[in-house]
C-alpha positions in Angstrom: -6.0 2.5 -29.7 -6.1 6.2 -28.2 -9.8 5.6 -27.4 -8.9 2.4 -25.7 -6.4 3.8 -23.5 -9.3 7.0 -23.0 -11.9 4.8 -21.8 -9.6 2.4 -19.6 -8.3 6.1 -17.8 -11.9 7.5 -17.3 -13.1 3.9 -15.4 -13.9 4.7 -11.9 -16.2 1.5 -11.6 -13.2 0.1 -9.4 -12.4 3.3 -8.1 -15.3 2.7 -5.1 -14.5 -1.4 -3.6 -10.7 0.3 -3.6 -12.3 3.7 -1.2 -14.1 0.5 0.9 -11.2 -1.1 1.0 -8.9 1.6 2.5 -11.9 2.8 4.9 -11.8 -1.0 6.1 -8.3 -1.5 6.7 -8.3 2.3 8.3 -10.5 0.9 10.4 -9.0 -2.5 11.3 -5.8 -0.2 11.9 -7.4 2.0 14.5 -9.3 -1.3 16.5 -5.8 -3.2 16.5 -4.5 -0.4 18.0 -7.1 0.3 20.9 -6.8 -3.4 21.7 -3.2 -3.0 21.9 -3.1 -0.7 24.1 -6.0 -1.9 26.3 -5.1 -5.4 26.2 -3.1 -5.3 29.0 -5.9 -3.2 31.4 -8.8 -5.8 30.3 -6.6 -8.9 31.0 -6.0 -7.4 34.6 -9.5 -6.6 35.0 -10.6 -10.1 34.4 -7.7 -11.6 36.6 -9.0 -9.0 39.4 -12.5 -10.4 39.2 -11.5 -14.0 38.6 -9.7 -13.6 42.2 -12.7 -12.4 43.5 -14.1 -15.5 43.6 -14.1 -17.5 46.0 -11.9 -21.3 45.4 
C-alpha cells in the first residue's frame, strides 16, 4: 500500500497537459482582454471607413 501511494505521488506524466493547460487559458486571458479593450476602437474604425463610401 505505501508503494502505491509512493508511486501515485512521484507521477508527473499529468503534470505537463496541466502546465499546457494553464499556459493556454493564460493566454486566452490576455487576448480577451486586448479585445476588450480594443473592441470599441476597431468597431469605430470600421464604421469610419464604412462611411467613407460613397451610398
Amino acid at each position: 500500500m505505501r508503494q502505491l501511494i509512493s508511486s501515485f505521488f512521484s507521477d508527473e506524466r499529468g503534470a505537463t497537459a496541466i502546465e499546457y493547460c494553464l499556459v493556454a487559458c493564460s493566454i486566452s486571458i490576455v487576448i480577451v482582454a486586448a479585445v476588450t479593450s480594443l473592441g470599441e476602437n476597431v468597431r469605430l474604425l470600421f464604421v469610419r471607413v464604412r462611411d467613407g463610401f460613397p451610398q
